[in-house]
DRENPA-3360 file (N, C-alpha, C; in nm, 2 decimals, always signed):
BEGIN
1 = XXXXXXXX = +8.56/+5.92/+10.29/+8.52/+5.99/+10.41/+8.37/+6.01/+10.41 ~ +8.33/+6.00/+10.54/+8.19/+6.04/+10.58/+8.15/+6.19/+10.68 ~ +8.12/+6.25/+10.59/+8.11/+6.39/+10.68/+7.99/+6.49/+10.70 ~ +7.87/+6.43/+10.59/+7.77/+6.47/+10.63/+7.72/+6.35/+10.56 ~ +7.57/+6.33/+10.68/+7.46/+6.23/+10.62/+7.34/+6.30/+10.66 ~ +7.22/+6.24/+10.61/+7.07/+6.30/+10.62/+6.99/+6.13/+10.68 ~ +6.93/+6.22/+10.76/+6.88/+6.10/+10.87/+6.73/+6.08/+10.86 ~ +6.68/+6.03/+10.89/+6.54/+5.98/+10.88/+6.46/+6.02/+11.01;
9 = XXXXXXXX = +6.34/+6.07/+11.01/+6.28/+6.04/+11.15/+6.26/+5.93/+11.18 ~ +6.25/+5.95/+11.33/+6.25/+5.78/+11.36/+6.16/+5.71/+11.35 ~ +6.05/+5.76/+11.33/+5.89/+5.61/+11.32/+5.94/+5.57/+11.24 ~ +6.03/+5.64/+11.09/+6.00/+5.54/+10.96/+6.15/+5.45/+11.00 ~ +6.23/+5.49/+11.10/+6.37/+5.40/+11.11/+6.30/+5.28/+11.22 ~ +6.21/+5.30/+11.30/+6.16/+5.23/+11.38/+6.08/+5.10/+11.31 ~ +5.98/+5.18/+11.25/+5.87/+5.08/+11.19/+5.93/+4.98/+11.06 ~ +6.05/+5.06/+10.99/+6.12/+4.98/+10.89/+6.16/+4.90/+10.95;
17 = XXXXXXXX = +6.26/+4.85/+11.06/+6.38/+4.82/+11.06/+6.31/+4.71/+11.25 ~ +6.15/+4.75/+11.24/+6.11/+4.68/+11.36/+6.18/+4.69/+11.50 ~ +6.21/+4.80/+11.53/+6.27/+4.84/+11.68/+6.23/+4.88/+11.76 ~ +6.24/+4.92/+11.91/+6.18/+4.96/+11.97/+6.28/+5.12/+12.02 ~ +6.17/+5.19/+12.02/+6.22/+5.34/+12.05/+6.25/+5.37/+12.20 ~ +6.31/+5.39/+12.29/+6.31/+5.45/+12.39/+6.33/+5.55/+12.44 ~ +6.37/+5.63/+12.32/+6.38/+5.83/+12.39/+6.29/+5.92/+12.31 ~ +6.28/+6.02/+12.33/+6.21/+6.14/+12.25/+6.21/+6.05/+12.08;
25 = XXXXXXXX = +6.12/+6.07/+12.02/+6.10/+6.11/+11.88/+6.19/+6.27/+11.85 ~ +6.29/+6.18/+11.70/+6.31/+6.29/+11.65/+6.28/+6.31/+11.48 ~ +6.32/+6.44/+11.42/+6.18/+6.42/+11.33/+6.37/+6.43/+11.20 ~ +6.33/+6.45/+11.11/+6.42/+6.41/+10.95/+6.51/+6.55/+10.93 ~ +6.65/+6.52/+10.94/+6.74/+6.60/+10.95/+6.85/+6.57/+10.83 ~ +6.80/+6.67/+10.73/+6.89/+6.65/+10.59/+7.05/+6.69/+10.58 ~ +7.07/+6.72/+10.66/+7.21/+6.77/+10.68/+7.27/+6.80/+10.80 ~ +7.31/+6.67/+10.85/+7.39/+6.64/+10.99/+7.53/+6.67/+11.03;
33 = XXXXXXXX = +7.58/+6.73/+11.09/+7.77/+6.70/+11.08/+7.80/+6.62/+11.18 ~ +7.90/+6.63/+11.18/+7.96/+6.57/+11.31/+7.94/+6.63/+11.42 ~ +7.93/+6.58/+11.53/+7.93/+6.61/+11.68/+7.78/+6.63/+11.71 ~ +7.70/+6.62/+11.60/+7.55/+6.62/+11.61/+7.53/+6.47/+11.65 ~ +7.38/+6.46/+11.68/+7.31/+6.32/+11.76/+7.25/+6.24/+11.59 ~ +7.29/+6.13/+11.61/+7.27/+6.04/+11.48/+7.19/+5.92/+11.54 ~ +7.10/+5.89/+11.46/+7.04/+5.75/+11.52/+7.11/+5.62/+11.49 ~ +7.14/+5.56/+11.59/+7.21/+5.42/+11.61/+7.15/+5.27/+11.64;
41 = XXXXXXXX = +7.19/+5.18/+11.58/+7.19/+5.03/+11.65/+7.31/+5.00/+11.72 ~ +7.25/+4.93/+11.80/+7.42/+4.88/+11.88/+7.41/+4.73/+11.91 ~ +7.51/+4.68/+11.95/+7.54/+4.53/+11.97/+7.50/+4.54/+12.15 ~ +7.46/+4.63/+12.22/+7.47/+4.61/+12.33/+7.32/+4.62/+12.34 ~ +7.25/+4.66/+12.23/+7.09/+4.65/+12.28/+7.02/+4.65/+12.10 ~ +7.04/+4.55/+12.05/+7.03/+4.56/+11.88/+6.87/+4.57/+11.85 ~ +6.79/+4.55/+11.94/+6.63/+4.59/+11.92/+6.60/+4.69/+11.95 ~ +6.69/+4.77/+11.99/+6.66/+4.92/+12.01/+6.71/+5.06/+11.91;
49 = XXXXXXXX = +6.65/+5.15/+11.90/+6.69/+5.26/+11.81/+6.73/+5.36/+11.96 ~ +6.86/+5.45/+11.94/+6.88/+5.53/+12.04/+6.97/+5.63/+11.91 ~ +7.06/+5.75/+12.03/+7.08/+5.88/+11.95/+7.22/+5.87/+12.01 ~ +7.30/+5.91/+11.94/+7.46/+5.91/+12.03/+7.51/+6.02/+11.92 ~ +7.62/+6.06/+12.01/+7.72/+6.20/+11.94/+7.78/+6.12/+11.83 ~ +7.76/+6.16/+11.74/+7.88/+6.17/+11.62/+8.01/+6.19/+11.59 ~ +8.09/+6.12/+11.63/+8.24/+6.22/+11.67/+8.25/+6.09/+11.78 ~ +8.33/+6.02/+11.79/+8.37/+5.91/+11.92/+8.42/+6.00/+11.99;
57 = XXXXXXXX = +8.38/+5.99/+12.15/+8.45/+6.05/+12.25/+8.53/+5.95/+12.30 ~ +8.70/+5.90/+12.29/+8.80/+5.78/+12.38/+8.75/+5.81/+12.53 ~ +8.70/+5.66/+12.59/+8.75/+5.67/+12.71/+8.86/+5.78/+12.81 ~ +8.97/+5.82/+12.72/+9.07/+5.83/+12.81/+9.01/+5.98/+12.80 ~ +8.96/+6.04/+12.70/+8.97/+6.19/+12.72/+8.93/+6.31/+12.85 ~ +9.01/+6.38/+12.87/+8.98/+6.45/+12.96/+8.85/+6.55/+13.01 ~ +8.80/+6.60/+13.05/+8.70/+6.71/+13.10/+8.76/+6.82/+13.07 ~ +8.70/+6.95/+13.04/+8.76/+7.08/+13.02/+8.74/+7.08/+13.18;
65 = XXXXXXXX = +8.80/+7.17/+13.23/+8.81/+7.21/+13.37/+8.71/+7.29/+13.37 ~ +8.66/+7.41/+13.25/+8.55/+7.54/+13.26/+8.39/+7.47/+13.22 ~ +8.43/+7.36/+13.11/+8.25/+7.33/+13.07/+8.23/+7.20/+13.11 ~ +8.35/+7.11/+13.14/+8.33/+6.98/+13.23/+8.29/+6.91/+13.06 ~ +8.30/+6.93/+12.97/+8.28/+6.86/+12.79/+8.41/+6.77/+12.76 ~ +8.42/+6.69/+12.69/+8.53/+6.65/+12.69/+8.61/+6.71/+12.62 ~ +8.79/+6.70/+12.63/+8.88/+6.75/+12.51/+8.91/+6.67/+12.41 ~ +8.86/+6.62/+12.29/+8.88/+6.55/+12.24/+8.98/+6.63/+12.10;
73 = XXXXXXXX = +9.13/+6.58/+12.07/+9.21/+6.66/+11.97/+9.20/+6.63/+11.83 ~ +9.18/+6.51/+11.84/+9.16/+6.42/+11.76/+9.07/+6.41/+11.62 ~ +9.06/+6.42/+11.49/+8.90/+6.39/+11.38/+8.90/+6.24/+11.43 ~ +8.76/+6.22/+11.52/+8.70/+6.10/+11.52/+8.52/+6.06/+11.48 ~ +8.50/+6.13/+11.37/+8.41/+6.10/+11.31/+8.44/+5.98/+11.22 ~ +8.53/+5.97/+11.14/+8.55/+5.83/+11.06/+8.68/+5.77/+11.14 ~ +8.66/+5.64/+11.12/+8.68/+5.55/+11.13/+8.82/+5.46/+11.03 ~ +8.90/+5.45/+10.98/+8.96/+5.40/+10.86/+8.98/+5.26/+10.90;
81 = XXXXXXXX = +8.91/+5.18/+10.83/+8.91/+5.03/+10.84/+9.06/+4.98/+10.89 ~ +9.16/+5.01/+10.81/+9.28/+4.98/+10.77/+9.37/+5.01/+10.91 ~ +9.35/+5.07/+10.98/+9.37/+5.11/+11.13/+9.29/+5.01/+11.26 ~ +9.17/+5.00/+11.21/+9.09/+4.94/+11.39/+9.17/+4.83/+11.46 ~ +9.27/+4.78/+11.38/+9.34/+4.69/+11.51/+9.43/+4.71/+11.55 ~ +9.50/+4.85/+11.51/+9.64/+4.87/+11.56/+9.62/+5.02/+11.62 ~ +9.54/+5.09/+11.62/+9.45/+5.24/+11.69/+9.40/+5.22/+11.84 ~ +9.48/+5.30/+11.92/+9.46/+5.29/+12.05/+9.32/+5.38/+12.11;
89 = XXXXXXXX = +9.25/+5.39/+11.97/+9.13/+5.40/+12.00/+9.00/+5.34/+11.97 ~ +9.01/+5.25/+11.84/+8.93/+5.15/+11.77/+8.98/+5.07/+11.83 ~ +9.12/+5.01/+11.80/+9.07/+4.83/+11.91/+9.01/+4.81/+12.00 ~ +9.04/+4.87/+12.13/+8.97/+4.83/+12.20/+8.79/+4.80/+12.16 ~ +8.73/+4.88/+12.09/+8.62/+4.87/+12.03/+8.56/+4.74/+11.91 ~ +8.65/+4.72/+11.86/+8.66/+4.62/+11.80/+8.63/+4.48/+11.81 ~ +8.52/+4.42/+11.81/+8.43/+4.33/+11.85/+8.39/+4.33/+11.99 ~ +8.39/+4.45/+12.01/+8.33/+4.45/+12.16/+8.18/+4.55/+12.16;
97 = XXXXXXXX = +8.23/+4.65/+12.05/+8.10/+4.78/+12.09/+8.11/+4.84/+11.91 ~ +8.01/+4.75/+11.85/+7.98/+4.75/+11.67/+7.84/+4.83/+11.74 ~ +7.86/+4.92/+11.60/+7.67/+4.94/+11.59/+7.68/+5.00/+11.39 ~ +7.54/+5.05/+11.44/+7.53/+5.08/+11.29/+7.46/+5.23/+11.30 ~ +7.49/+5.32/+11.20/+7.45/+5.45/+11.21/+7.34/+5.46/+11.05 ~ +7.21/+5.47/+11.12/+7.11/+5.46/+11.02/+7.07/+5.62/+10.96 ~ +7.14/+5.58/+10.84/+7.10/+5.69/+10.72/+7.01/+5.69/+10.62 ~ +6.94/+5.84/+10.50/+6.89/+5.81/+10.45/+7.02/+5.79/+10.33;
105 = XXXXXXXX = +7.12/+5.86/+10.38/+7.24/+5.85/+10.24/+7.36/+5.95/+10.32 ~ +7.47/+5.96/+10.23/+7.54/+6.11/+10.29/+7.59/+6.16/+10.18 ~ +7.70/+6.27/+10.20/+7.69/+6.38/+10.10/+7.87/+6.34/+10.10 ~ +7.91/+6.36/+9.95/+8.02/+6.36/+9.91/+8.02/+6.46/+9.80 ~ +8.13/+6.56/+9.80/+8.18/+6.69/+9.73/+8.23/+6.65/+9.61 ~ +8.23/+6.65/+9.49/+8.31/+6.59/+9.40/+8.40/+6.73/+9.27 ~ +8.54/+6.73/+9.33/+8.58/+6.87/+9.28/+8.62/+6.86/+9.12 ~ +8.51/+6.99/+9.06/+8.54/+6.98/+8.91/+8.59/+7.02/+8.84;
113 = XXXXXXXX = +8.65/+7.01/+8.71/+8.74/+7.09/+8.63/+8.70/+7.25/+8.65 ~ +8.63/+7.32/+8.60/+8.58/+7.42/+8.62/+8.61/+7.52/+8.74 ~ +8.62/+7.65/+8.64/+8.62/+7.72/+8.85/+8.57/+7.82/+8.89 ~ +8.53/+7.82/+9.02/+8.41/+7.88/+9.05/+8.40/+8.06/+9.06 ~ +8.53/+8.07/+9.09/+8.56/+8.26/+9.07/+8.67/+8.21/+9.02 ~ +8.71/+8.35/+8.92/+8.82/+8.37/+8.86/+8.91/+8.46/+8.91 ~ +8.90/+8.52/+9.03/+8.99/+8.61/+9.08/+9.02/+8.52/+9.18 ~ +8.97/+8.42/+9.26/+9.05/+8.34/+9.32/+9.05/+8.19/+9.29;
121 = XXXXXXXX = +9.04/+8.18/+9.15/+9.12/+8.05/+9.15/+9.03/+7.95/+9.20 ~ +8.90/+7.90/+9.25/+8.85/+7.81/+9.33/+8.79/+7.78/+9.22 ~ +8.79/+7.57/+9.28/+8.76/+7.50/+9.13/+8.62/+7.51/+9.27 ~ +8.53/+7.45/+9.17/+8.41/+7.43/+9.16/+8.33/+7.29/+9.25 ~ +8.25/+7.28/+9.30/+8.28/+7.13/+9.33/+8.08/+7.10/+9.38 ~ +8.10/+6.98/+9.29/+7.94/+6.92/+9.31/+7.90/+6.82/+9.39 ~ +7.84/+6.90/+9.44/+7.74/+6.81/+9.56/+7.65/+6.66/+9.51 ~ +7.71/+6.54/+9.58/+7.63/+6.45/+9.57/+7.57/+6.39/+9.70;
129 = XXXXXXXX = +7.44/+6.32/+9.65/+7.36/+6.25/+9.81/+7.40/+6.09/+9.72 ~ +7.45/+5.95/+9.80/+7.50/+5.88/+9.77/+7.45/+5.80/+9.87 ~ +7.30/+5.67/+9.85/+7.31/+5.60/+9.93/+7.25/+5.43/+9.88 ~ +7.25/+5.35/+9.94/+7.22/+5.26/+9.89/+7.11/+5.19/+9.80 ~ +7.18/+5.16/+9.68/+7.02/+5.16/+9.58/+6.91/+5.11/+9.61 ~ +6.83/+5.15/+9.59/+6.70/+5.08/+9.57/+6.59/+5.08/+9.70 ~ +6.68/+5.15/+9.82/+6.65/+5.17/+9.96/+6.65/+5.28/+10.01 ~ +6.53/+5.30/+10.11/+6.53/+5.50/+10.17/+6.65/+5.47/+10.30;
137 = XXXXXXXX = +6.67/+5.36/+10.36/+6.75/+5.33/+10.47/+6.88/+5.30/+10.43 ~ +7.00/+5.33/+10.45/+7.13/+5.31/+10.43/+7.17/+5.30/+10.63 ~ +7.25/+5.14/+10.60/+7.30/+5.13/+10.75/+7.44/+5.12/+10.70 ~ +7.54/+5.20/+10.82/+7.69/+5.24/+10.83/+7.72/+5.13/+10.88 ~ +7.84/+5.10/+10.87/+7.88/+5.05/+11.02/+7.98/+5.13/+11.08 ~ +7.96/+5.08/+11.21/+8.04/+5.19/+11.33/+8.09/+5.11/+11.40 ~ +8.16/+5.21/+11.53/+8.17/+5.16/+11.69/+8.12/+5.25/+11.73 ~ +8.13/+5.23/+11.92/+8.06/+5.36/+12.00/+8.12/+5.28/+12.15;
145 = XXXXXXXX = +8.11/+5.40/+12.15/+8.17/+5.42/+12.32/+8.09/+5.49/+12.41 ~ +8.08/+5.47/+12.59/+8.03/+5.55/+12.65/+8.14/+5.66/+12.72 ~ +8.15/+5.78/+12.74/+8.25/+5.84/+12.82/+8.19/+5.89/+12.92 ~ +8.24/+5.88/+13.02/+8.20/+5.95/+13.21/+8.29/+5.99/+13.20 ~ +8.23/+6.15/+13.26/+8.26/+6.21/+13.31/+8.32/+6.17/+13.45 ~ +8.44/+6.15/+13.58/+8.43/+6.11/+13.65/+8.46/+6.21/+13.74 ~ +8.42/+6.34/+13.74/+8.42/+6.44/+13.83/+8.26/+6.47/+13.84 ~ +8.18/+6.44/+13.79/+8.01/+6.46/+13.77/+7.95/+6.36/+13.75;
153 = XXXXXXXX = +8.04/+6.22/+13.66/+7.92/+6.14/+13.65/+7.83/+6.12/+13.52 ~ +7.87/+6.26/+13.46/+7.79/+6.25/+13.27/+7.86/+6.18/+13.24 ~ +7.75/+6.12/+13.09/+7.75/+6.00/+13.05/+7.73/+6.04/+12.93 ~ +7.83/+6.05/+12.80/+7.80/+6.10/+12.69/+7.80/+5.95/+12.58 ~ +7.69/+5.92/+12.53/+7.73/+5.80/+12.42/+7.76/+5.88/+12.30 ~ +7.89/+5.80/+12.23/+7.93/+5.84/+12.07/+7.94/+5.77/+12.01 ~ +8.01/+5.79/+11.90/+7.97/+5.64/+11.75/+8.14/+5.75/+11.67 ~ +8.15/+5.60/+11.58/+8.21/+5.68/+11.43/+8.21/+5.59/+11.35;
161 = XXXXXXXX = +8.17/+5.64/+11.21/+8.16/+5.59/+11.10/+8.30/+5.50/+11.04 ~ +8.29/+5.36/+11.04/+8.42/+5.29/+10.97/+8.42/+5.32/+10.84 ~ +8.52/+5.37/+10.76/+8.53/+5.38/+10.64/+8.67/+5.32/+10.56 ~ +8.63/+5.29/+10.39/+8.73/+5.23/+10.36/+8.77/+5.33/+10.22 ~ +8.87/+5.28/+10.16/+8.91/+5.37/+10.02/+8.78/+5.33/+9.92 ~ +8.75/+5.40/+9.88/+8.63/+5.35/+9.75/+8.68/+5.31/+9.66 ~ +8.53/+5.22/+9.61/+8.57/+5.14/+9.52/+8.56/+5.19/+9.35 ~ +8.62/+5.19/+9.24/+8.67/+5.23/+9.15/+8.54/+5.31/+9.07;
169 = XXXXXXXX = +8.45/+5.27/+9.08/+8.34/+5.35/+9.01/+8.33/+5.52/+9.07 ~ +8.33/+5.45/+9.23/+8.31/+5.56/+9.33/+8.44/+5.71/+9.37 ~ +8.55/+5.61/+9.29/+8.67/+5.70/+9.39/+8.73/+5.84/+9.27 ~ +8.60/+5.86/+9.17/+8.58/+6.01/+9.09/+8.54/+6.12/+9.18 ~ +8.44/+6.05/+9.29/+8.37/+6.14/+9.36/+8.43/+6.17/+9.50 ~ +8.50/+6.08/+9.54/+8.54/+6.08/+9.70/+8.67/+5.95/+9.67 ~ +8.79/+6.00/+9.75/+8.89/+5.88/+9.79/+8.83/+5.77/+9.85 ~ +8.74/+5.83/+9.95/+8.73/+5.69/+10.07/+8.60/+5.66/+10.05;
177 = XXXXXXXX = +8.48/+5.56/+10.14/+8.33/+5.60/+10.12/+8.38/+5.51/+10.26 ~ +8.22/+5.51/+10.33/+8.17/+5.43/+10.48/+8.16/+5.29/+10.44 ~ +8.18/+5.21/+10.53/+8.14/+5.09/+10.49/+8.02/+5.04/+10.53 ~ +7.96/+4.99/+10.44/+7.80/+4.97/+10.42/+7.79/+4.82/+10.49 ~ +7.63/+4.84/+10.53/+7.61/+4.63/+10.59/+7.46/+4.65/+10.56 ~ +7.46/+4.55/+10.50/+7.33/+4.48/+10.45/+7.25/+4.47/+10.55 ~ +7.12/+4.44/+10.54/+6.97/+4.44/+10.62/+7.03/+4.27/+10.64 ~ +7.06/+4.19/+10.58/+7.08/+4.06/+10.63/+7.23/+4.07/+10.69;
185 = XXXXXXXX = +7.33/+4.08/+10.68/+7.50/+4.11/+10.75/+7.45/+4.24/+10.88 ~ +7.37/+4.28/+10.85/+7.36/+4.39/+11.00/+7.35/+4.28/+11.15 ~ +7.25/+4.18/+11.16/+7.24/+4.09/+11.24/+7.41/+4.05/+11.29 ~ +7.45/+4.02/+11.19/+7.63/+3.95/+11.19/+7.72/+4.03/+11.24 ~ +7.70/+4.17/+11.22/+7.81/+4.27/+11.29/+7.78/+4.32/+11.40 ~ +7.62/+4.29/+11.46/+7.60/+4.30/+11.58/+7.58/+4.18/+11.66 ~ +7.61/+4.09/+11.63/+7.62/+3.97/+11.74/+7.74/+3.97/+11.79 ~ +7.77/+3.97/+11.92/+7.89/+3.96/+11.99/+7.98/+3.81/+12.03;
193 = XXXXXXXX = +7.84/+3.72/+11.99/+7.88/+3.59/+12.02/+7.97/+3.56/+11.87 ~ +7.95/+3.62/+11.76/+8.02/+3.55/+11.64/+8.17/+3.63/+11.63 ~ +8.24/+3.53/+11.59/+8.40/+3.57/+11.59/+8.40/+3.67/+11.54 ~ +8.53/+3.81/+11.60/+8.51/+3.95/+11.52/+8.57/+3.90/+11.38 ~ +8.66/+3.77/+11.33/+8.69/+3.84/+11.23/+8.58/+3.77/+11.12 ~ +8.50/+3.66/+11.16/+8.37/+3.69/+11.08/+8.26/+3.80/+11.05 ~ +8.30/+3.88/+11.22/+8.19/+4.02/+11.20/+8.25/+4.12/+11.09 ~ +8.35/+4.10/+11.11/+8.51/+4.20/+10.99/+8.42/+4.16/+10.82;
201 = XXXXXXXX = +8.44/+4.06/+10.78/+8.40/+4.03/+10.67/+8.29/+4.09/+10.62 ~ +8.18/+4.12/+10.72/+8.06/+4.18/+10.60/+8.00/+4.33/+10.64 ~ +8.16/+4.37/+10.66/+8.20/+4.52/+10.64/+8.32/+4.55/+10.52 ~ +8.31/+4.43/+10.41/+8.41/+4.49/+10.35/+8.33/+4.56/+10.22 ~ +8.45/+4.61/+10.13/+8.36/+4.72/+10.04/+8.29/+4.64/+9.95 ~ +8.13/+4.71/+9.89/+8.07/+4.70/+9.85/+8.11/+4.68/+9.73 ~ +8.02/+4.61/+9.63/+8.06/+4.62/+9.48/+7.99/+4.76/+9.45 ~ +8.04/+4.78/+9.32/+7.98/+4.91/+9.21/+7.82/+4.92/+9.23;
209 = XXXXXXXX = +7.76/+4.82/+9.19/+7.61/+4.82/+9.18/+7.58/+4.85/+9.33 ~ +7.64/+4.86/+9.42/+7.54/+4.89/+9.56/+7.48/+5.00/+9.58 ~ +7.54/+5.10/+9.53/+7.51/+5.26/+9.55/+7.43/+5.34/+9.42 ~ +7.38/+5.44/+9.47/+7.33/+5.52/+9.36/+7.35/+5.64/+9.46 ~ +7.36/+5.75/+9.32/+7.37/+5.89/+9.32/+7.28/+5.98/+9.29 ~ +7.25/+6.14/+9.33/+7.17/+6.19/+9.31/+7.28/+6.34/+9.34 ~ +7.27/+6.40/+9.21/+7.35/+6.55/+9.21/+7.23/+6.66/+9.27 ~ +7.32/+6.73/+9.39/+7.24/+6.82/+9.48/+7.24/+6.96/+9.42;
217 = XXXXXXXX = +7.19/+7.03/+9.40/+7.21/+7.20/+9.42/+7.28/+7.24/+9.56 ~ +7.19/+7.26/+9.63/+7.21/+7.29/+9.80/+7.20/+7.18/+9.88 ~ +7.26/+7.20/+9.96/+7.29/+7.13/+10.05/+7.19/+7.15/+10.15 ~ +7.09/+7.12/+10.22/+7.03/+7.13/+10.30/+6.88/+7.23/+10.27 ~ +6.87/+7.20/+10.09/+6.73/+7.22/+10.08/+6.65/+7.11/+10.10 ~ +6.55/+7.15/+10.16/+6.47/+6.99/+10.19/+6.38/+7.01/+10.07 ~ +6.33/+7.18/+9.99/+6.23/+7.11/+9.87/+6.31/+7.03/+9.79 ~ +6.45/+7.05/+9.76/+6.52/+6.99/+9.65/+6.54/+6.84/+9.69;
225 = XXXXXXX = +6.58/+6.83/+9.81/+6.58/+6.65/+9.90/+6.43/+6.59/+9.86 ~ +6.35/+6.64/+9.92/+6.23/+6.59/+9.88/+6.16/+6.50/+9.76 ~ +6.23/+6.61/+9.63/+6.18/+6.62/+9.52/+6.27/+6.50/+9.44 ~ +6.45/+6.51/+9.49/+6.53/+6.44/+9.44/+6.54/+6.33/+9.53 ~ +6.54/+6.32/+9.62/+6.60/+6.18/+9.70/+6.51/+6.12/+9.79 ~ +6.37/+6.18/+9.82/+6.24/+6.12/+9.82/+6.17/+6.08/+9.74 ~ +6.19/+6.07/+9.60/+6.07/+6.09/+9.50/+5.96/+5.91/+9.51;
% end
């Protein structure tokens, strides 16, 4: 599972990754959740960097009748690979609306023997930042959707992270992880002209050597980010 990531400002996602910006500049946000704005590539405009909700909003979902927001009941932050063709919310999406959600890494909990109070029993559990070696950019792959509103006319874009079971080195720290695409396979999951189940292929899991780790204190200190996961 993917449930928090740390994002980059965007000149350094722009000028890395050669895109063109078209909305506000936003500046490096170490600890994102869901339903927050994440920066995206998409297959419907792959030279561009844009911002969309985290959390897919389905087409079909309703408007609250008081804030006009959507009702969405659903966890659609991840994505489970193992579902997108038979999910009456991912297929449709499914070689039609790929993008990629550009990270610096994200955060996986890893629960330890140990425990953290003794009057209630809570085990302990350590924070890791987890993203791809050797690189300050880690790209997800996703889908995204647009939802209207069709009593007003808003236009909310969202995304969610595809994720698979992790792979054996990894599944100490987390069951599942996101599925990762390479700086060369990113082009491949965003062309719409290449067959999806060639786009499918270079979303599958990653070997062992792809990833590296960095054990957090806090979650959302930027001197400790800085010091550990900028150095």
């Amino acid at each position: 599972m993917c449930g928090r990531v740390a994002v980059p400002q965007s000149v350094d996602i722009f000028t890395a990754l050669d895109l063109i910006l078209k909305e506000k500049e936003h500046p490096i946000d170490i600890n994102v959740p869901p339903t927050a704005s994440v920066p995206v590539i998409s297959d419907a405009n792959p030279k561009e960097l844009s911002y969309k909700r985290w959390s897919l909003i389905p087409p079909f979902a309703q408007p609250d009748p008081k804030s006009g927001k959507p009702l969405v009941k659903l966890s659609t932050f991840n994505a489970r690979y193992d579902k997108l063709l038979n999910s009456n919310i991912w297929k449709p999406l499914v070689g039609k609306r790929h993008c990629l959600v550009v990270v610096n890494g994200y955060y996986e909990w890893e629960e330890l023997d140990e425990w953290a109070d003794d009057k209630h029993k809570k085990k302990k559990k350590q924070p890791h930042f987890i993203k791809q070696k050797g690189e300050d950019l880690t790209l997800l792959a996703g889908l995204w959707s647009d939802w209207v509103n069709k009593g007003t006319g808003e236009i909310i874009s969202s995304c969610t992270v595809i994720t698979h079971e992790a792979v054996a080195a990894w599944g100490k720290i987390h069951d599942r992880m996101p599925a990762f695409v390479t700086r060369e396979d990113s082009k491949i999951w965003l062309d719409s002209e290449i067959p999806v189940q060639d786009r499918l292929k270079v979303i599958q899991p990653v070997g062992e050597d792809f990833l590296e780790s960095v054990k957090i204190d806090t979650v959302g200190d930027i001197q400790e980010f800085e010091q550990k996961v900028l150095k």
